[in-house]
DOZA-644635 format. One line per field, with one value per residue: residue in one letter; chain; x, y, z of N, C-alpha, C in turn. Coordinates in Angstrom, 1 decimal. Layout:
N
resn = c(a,...)
chain = c(A,...)
nu = c(X,...)
nv = c(Y,...)
nw = c(Z,...)
cau = c(X,...)
cav = c(Y,...)
caw = c(Z,...)
cu = c(X,...)
cv = c(Y,...)
cw = c(Z,...)
END
This chain:
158
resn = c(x,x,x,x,x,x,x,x,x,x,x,x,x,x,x,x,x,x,x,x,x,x,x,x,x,x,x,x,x,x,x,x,x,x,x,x,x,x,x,x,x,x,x,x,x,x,x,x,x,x,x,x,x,x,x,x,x,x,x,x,x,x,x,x,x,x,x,x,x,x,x,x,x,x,x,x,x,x,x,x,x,x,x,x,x,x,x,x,x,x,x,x,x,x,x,x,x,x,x,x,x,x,x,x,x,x,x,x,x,x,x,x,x,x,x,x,x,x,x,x,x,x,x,x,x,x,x,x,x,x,x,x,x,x,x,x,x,x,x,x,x,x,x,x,x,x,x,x,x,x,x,x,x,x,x,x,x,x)
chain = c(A,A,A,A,A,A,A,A,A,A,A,A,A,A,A,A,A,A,A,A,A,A,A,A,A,A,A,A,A,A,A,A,A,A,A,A,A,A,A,A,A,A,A,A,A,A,A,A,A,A,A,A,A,A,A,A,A,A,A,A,A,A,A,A,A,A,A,A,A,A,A,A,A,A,A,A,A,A,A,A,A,A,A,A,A,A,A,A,A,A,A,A,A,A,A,A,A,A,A,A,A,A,A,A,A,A,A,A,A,A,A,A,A,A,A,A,A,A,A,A,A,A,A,A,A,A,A,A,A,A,A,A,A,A,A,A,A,A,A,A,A,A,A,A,A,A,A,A,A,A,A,A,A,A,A,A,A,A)
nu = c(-24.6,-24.0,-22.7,-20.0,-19.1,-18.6,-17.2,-15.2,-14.9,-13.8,-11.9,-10.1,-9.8,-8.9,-6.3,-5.2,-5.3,-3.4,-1.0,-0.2,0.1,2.7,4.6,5.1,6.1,8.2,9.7,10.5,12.0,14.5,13.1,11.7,9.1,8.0,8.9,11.4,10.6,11.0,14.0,15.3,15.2,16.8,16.9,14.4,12.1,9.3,6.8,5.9,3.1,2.2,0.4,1.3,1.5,-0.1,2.2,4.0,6.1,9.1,11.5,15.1,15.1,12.7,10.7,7.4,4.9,1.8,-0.8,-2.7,-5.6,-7.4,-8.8,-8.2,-8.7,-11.7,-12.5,-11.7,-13.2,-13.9,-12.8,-10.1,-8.2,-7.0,-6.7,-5.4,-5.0,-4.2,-4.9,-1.8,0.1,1.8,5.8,7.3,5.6,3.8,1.1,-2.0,-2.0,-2.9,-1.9,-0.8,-0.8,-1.0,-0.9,-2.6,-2.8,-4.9,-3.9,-4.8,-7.6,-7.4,-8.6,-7.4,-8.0,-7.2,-8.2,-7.5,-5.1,-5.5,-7.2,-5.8,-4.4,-1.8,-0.5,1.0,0.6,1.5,1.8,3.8,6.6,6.4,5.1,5.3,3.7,2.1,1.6,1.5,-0.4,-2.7,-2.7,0.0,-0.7,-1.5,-0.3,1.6,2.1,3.3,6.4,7.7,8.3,8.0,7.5,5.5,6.4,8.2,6.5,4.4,0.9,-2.6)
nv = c(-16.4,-14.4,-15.5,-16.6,-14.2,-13.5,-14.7,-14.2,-11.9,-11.7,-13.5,-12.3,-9.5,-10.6,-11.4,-8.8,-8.0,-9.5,-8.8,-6.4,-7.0,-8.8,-7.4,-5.5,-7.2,-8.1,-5.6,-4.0,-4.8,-3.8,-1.4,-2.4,-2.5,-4.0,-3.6,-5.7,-6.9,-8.6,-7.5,-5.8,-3.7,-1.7,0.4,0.6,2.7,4.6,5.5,9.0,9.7,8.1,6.9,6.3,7.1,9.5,11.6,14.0,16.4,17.2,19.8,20.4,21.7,20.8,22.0,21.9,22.7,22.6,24.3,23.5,24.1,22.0,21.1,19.3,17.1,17.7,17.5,14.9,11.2,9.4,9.6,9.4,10.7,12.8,15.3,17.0,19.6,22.7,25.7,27.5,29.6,31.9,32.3,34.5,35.8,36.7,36.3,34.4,31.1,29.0,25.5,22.4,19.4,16.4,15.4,12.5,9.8,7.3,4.9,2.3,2.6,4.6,5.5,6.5,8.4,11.4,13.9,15.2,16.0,17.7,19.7,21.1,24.0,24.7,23.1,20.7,18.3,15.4,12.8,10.0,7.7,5.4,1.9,-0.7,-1.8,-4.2,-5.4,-7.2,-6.2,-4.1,-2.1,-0.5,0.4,3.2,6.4,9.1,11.5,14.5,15.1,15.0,17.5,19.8,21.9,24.6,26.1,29.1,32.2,30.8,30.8,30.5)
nw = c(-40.5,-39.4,-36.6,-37.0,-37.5,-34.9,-34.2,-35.4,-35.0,-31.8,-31.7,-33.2,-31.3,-29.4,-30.5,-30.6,-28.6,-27.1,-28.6,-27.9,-24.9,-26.0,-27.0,-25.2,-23.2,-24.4,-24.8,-22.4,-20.7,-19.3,-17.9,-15.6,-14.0,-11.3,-7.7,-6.0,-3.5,-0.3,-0.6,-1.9,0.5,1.1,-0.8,-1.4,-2.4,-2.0,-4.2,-5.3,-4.4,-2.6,0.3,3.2,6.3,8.7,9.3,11.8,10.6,12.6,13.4,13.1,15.9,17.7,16.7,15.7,13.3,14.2,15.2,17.1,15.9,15.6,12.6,11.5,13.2,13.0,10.4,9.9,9.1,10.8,13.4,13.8,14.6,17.1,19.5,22.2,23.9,25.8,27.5,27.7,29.2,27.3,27.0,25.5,24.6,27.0,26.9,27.3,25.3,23.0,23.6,21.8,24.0,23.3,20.3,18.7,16.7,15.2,13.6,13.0,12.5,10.9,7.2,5.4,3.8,3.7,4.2,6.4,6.0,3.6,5.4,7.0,7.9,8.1,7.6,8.7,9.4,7.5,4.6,5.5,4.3,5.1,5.5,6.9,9.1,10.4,13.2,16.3,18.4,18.9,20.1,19.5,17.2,17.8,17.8,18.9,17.4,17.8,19.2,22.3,24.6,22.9,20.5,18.7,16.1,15.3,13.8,13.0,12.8,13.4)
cau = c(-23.4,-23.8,-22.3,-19.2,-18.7,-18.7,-16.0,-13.9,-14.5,-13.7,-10.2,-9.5,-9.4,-8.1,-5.1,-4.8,-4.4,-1.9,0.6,0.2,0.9,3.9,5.4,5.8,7.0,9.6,10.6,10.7,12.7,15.3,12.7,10.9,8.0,8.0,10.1,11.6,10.6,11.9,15.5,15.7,14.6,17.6,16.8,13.3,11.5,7.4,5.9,5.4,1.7,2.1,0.0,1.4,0.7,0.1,3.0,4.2,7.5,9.6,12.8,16.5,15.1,11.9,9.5,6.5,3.9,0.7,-1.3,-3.9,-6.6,-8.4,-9.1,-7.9,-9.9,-13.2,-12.4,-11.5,-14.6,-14.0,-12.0,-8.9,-7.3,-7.4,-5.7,-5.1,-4.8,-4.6,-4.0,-0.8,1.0,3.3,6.9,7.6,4.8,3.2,-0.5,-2.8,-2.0,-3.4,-1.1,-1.2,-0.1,-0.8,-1.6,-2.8,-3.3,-4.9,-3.7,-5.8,-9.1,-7.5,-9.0,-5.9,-8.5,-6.1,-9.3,-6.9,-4.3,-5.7,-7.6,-4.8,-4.3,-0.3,0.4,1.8,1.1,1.8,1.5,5.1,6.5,6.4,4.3,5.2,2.9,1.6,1.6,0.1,-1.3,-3.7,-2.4,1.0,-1.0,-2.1,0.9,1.4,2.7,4.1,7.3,7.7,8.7,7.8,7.0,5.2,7.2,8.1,6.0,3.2,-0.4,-4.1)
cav = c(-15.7,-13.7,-16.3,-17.0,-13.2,-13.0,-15.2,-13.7,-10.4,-12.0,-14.0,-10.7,-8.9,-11.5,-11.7,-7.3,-7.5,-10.4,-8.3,-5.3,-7.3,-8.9,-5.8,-4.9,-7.8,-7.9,-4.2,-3.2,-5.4,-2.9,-0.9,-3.3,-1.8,-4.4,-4.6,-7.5,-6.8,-7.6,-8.2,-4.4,-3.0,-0.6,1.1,0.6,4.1,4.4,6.6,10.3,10.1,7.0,7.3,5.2,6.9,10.7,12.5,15.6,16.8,18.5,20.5,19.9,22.5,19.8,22.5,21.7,23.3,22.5,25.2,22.7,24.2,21.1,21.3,17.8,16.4,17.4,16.3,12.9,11.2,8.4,10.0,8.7,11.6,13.0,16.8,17.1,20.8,22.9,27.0,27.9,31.1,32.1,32.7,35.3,36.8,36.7,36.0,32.3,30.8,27.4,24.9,21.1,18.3,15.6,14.5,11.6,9.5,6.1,3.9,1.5,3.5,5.7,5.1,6.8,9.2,12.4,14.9,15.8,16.4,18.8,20.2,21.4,25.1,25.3,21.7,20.3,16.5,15.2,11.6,9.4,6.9,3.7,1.0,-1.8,-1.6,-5.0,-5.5,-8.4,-5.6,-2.5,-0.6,-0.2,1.7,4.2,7.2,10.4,12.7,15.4,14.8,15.4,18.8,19.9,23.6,25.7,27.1,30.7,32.3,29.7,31.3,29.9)
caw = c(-40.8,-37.7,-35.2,-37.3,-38.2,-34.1,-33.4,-36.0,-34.2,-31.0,-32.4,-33.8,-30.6,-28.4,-31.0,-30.9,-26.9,-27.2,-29.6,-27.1,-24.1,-26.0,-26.9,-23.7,-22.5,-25.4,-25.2,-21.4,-19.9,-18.3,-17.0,-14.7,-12.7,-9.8,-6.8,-5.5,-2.1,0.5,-1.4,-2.2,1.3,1.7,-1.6,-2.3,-2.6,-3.0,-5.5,-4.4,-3.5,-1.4,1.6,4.0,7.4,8.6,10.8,11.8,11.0,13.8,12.4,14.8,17.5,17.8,16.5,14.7,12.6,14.4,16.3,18.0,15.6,15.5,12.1,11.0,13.9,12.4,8.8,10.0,8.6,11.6,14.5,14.1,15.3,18.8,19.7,23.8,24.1,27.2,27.2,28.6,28.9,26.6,27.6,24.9,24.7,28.5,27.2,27.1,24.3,23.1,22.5,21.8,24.6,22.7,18.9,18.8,15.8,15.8,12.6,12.6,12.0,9.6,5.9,4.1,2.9,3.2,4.5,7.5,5.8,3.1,6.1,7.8,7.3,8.3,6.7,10.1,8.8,5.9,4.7,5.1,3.1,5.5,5.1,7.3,10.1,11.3,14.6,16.9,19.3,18.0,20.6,19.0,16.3,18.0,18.0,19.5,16.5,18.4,20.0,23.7,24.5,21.3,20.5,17.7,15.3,15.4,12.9,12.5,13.9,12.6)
cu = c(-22.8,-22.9,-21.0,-18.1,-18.2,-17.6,-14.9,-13.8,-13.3,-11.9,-9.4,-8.7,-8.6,-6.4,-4.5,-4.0,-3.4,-0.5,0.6,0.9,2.5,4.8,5.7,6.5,8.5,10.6,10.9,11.1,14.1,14.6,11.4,9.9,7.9,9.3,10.2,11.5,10.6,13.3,15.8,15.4,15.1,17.0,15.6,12.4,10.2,7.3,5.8,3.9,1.2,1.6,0.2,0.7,1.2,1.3,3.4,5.7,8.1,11.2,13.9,16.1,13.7,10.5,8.8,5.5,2.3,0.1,-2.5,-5.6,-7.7,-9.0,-8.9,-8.9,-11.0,-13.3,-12.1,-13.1,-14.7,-13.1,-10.8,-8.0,-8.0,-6.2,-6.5,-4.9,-5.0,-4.3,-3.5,0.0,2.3,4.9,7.5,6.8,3.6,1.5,-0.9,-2.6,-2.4,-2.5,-1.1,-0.3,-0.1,-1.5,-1.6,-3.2,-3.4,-4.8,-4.3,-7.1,-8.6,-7.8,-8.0,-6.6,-7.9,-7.2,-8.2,-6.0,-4.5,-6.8,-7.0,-4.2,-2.7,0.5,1.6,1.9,0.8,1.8,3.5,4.6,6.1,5.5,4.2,4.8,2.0,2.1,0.8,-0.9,-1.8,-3.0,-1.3,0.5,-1.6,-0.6,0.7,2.5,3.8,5.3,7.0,8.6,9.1,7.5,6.3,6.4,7.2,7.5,4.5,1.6,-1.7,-4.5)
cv = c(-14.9,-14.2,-16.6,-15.4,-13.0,-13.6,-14.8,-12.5,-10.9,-12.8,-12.5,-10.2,-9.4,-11.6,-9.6,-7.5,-8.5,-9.5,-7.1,-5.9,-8.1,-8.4,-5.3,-5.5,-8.1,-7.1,-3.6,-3.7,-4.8,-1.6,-1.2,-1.9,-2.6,-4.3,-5.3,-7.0,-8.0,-7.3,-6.3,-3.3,-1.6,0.1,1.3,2.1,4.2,5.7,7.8,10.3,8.9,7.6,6.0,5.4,8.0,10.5,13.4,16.1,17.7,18.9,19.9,21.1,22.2,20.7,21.9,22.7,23.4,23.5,24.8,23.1,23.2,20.9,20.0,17.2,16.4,16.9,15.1,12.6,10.1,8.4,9.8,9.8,12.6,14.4,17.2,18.1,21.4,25.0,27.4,29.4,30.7,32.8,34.1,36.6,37.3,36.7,34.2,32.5,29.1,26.3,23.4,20.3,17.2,15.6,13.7,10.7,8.0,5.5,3.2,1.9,4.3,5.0,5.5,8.2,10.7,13.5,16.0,16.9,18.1,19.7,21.6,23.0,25.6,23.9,21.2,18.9,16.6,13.6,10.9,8.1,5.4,3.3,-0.2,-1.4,-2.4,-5.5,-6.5,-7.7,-4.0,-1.7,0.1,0.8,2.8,5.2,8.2,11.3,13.6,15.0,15.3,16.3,19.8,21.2,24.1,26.1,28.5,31.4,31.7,30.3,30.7,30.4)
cw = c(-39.6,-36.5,-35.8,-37.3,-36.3,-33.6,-34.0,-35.0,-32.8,-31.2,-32.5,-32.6,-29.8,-29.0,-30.6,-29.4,-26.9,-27.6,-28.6,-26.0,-24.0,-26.2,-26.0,-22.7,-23.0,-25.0,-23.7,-19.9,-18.9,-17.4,-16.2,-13.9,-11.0,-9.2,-6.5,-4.0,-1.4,0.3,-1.3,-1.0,1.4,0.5,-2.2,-1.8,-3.2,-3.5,-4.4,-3.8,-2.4,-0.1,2.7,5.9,7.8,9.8,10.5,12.5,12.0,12.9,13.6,15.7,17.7,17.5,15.5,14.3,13.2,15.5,16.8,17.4,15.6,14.3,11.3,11.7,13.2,10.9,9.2,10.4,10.1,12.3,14.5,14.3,16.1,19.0,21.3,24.1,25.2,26.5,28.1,28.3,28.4,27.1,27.0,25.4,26.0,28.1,26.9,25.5,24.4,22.3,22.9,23.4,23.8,20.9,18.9,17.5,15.9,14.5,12.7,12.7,11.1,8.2,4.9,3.3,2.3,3.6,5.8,7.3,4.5,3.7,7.1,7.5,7.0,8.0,7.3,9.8,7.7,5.8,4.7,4.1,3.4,5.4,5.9,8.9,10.7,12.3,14.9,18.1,18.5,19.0,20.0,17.3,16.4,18.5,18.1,18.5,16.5,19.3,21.4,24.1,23.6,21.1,18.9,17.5,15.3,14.0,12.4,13.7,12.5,11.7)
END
């Protein structure tokens, strides 16, 4: 009685998830989840926690947030970011101050893991939204963050 009692169970269920997945296919037809990519390129918009690939915003007077702490560096579980620092005198304020030459970040070793980013004490990178990033040479994934002649933000210390 056992073996018959077991395929009813099994009918049973197999019929429950059917009526759920037709119900949804019935009822939610104006609010699709997929995009038609690539068709929608101009308009297509990823989810807020999309991690596509860290950078570091500069404002229109090309400052950025980063005070070369190095504090991303050592959270990245597998290097993929590189901070070029030198200490140069400050113009304002006439003493050594330490400020970035380069950031370096190498995309193809980053894991997406986000350790950098909630490492970061003055929240200089942040993840964007792009995504299309195949390339036929690795070097093209290796990018320098910081614009070139790029400055600290007024206000922003470790």
């Amino acid at each position: 009685m056992s073996y018959f009692g077991d395929i009813y169970k099994g009918i049973k269920t197999l019929l429950t998830g059917m009526s759920v997945t037709g119900k949804y296919f019935l009822t939610s037809r104006k609010g699709a989840i997929t995009q038609q990519y690539p068709d929608n390129k101009e308009t297509l918009k990823m989810f807020e926690r999309f991690r596509g690939e860290v950078v570091m915003p500069h404002d229109e007077n090309n400052e950025h947030r980063c005070t070369g702490c190095q504090k991303c560096e050592l959270a990245c579980p597998n290097g993929s970011i590189e901070i070029i620092w030198d200490r140069q005198i400050d113009p304002e304020s006439g003493k050594k101050k330490k400020m970035i030459d380069k950031h370096i970040y190498h995309l193809g070793m980053c894991t997406m893991c986000g350790l950098c980013i909630e490492a970061c004490p003055t929240d200089a990178i942040v993840w964007a939204q792009n995504f299309e990033n195949s390339v036929y040479d690795r070097s093209y994934l290796t990018k320098v963050l910081n614009q070139p002649n790029s400055k600290l933000k007024a206000g922003v210390e470790d």
